[in-house]
N, C-alpha and C positions, 0 to 999 in steps of 0.2 A: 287471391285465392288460387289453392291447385287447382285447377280447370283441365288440365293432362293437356298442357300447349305444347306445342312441339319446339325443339329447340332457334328453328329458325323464326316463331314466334316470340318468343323470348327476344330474344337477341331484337325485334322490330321493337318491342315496348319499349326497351332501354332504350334504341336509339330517337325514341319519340319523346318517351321523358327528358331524355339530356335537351333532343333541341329545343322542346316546349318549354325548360327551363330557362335556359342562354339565349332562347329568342323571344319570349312574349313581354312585350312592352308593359314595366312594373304599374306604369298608370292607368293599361286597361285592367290588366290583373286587380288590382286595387280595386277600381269601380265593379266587376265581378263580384268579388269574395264578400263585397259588401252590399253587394243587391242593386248600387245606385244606376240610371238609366245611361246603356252606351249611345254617343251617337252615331253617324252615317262614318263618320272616320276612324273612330274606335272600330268599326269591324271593317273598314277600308284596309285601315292600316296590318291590321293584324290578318286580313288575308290576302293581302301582299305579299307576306312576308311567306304566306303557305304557297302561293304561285311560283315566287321567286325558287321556294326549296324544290316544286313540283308536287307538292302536293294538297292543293286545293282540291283535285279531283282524283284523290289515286287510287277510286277504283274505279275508275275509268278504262277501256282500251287503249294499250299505247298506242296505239294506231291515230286515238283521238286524242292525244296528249295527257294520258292518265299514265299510271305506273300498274295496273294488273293489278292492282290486292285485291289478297282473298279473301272471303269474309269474315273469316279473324282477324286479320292486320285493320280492316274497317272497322270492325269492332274493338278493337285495339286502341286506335289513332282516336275512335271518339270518346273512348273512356279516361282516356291519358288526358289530351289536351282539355277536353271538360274538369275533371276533376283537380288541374292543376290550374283552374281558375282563366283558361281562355274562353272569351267570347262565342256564343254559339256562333255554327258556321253557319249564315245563313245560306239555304237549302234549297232555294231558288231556283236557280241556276243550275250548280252543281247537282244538287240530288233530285231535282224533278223533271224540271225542262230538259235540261242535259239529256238525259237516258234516254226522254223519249225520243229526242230527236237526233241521237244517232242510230236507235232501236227504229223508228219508224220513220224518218224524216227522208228526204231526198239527197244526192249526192250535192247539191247546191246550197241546199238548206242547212246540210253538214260545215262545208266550206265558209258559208257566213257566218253564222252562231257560236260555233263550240269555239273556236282559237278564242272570241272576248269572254267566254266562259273559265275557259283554266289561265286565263292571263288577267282576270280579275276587273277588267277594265271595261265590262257591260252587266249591268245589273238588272235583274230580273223579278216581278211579283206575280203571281198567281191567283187570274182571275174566276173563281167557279162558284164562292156564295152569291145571291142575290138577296133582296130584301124578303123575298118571298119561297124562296129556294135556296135552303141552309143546308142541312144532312142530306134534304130530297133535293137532289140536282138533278134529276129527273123532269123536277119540275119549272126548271130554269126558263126564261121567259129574254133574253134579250137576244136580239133577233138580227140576223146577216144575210141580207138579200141581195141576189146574185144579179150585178150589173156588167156585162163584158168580162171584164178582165178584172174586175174588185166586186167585195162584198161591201156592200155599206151596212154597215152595224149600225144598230142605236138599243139602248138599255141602260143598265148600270149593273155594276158589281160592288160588295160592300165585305164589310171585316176584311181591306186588304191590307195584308202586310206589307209597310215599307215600301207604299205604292209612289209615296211624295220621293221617295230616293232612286227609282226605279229608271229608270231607261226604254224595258218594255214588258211587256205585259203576254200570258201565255192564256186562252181565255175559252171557256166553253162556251158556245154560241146556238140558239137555233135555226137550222137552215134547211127545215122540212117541217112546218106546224102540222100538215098531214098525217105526217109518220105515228107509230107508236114514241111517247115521249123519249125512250131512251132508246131510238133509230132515228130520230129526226135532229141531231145534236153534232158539230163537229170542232175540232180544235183550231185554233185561230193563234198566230205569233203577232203581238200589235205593237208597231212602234208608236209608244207613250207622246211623240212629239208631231202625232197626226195631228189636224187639225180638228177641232170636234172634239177631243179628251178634256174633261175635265176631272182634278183630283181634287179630295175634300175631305178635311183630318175630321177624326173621330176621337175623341181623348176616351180613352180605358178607364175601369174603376179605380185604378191607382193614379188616377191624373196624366200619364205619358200619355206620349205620341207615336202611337205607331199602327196605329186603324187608319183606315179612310174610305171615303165612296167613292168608287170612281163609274163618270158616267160619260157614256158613248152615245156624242148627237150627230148620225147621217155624218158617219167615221167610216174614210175610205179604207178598204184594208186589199192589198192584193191577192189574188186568189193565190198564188206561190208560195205565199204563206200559214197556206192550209195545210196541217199534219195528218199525210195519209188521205185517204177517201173521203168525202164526202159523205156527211151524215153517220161515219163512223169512228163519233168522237169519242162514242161511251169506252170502246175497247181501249183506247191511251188514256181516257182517265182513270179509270181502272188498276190499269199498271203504273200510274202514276201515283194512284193513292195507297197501293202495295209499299211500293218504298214508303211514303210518308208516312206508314204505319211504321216499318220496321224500326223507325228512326225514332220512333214515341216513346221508349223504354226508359232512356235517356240514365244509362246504371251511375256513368262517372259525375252527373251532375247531383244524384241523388247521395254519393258517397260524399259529395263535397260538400252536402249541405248535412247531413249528418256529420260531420267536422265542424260544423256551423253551429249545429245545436250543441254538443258538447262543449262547445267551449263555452257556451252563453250559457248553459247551466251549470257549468261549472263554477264561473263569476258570479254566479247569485247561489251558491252552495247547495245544489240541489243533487250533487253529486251521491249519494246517500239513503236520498231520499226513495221510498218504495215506490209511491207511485209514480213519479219519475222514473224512475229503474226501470218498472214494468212497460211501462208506455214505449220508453228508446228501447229496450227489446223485442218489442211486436214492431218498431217500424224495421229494427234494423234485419229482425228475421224477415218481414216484408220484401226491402231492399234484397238479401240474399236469393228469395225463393225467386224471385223479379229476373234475378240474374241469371241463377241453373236454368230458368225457362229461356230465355233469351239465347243462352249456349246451348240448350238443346237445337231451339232452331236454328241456331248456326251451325250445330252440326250435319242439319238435313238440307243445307242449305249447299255447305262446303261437300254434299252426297249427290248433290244434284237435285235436291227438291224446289220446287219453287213453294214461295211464301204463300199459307192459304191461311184458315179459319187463324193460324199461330197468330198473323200478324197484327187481327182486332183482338186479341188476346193480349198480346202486348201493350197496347195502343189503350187498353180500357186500365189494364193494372200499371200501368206505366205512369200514366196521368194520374192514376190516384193514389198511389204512393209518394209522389212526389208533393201532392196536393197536401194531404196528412203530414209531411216533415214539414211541410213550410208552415202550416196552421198549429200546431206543437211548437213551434220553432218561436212563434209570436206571442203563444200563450206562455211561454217562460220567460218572455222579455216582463211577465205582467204591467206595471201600470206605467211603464217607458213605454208599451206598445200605442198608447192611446197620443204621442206625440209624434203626429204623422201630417209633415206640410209636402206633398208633390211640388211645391215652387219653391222650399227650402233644397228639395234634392236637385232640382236646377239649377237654382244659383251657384252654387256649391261643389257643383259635378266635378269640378276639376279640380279640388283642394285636397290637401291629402286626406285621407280617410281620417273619420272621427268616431269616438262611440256613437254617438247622436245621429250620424249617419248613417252607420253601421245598423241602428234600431230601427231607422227607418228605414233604410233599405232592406231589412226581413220584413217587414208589414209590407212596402211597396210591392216585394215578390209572392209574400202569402195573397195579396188582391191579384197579381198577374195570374197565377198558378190555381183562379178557378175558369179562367180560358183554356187551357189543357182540355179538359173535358166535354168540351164542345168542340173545338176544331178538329178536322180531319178525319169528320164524322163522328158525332157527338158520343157518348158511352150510351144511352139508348140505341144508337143505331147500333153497333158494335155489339151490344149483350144480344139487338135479334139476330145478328150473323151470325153468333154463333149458338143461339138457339135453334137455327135453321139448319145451319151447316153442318154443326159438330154433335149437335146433341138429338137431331134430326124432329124435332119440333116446328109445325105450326105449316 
């Protein structure tokens, strides 16, 4: 779409296109386009290959081995490689931990961290739901008590991502039960291979692997590894879940799956048909309106605004437009939808793509794609933000 990009934009897509083309290994592509589950080296491998180019993190500070993009060229880079069937980038690392910790971390903390960040060879998960504290981390309960020179934790964290693959772990803690709940809270960097970690899968309603509980029993952590102040964790989660919002729109994966339904209804003739018709034009006017909103904040963004009420705007219609393509997407597979084995998409993973695969990998993603709308603050929590915020209620 004309978006009024500026030439030197232009010119970034194509050169993102070409190498997202020439570079993305046909086999993860494959499993992509087809829904089936990547493993730990399907997204190894393919952001390797974004280190190698330099841009795993490029919008990063060159300073910390990013390339300066601006928030077009990011918006750019993840509408290109999404929609051209690469593996999400997990966001880890790169877009959560990362920022905060050259934004608030220490000159030492920088030196350790970031280099195995944009060189891809330290993996990161993010600990802040609890069993009891999900949207409200507020209410977060696992606890780091100040001994010397280390905190020793104990608690647990749960719905973590990719915690079994992880390395280390970035975690909200309490360490003031006095305090008001959200001044008595700080950030915590934990290497996964303390003693006292334990990790523990959780299977998803689509059968994968990619939850887990993780629990921290009288876990040494050192105080150096505390981001910023004490008791002043709420301000870095904060800014940490800003990004995680902006990142929730997710336009080029929405576009690729409306390429997905197209073509599925086209193979069962429904090309034609009205209320097929009608339906793919309220998601794809959806998709479109998703997008001008997204380029607007890019443009208050690329003005110097920072992300506010826009970004749980995002994050609520982002989720649920995507959530809608995928569930239309399986209701036109009709009664091929109802042939869904999770351990046939196992077995299989690596074989070349099949219909039968294909079918089950759009059901596998319509059951993944009702997690969207819980993480990273649920769309309840989101619709009071900006009841509160924007529309100045309550």
């Amino acid at each position: 779409m004309d978006a009024g990009w500026s030439q030197e934009d232009m010119t970034f897509r194509e050169q993102v296109r070409s190498f997202t083309r020439d570079n993305l290994p046909a086999d993860i592509r494959g499993k992509v386009m087809t829904g089936r589950p990547l493993g730990r080296d399907d997204h190894m491998r393919w952001q390797d290959i974004l280190a190698a180019k330099g841009w795993i993190a490029g919008f990063w500070p060159e300073e910390y081995g990013g390339c300066d993009w601006t928030a077009s060229q990011s918006y750019i880079f993840q509408e290109e490689t999404s929609r051209a069937g690469a593996p999400w980038l997990l966001p880890f690392g790169v877009n959560y931990v990362g920022p905060v910790i050259y934004t608030y971390g220490t000159e030492a903390q920088k030196a350790r961290h970031l280099p195995g960040i944009v060189s891809n060879e330290v993996f990161w998960c993010q600990g802040y739901s609890e069993p009891n504290a999900g949207s409200d981390l507020a209410r977060l309960s696992t606890r780091a008590d100040r001994d010397g020179d280390d905190y020793i934790v104990n608690g647990s964290k749960i719905w973590t991502s990719m915690a079994h693959w992880a390395d280390w772990i970035f975690a909200l803690v309490r360490t003031d039960s006095a305090a008001k709940p959200q001044t008595g809270i700080s950030f915590l960097l934990i290497d996964l291979t303390s003693p006292g970690v334990t990790v523990k899968p959780i299977r998803s309603i689509e059968g994968a692997h990619h939850l887990n509980q993780v629990f921290f029993d009288d876990v040494r952590v050192p105080v150096e590894n505390r981001i910023g102040e004490e008791n002043a964790g709420w301000t870095y989660a904060k800014f940490l879940l800003g990004h995680e919002r902006v990142l929730s729109a997710e336009i080029g994966k929405a576009k690729r799956m409306l390429d997905r339904l197209r073509q599925i209804a086209g193979e069962r003739g429904l090309d034609s048909d009205p209320f097929h018709l009608d339906r793919l034009s309220r998601l794809e006017t959806d998709v479109l309106a998703l997008e001008w909103t997204t380029l607007r904040m890019l443009d208050a963004v690329m003005g110097g605004a920072a992300p506010g009420v826009e970004a749980s705007v995002l994050k609520l219609r982002g989720s649920t437009v995507i959530q809608s393509i995928a569930e239309y997407t399986a209701d036109c597979l009709g009664p091929d939808a109802l042939k869904f084995d999770p351990e046939f998409l196992e077995r299989t993973v690596n074989d070349p793509p099949s219909e039968l695969a294909r079918n089950m990998g759009v059901v596998s993603e319509m059951l993944f794609q009702r997690a969207p709308t819980i993480w990273g603050g649920s769309n309840e929590i989101q619709r009071n933000i900006i009841a509160k915020h924007a529309l100045g209620l309550g």
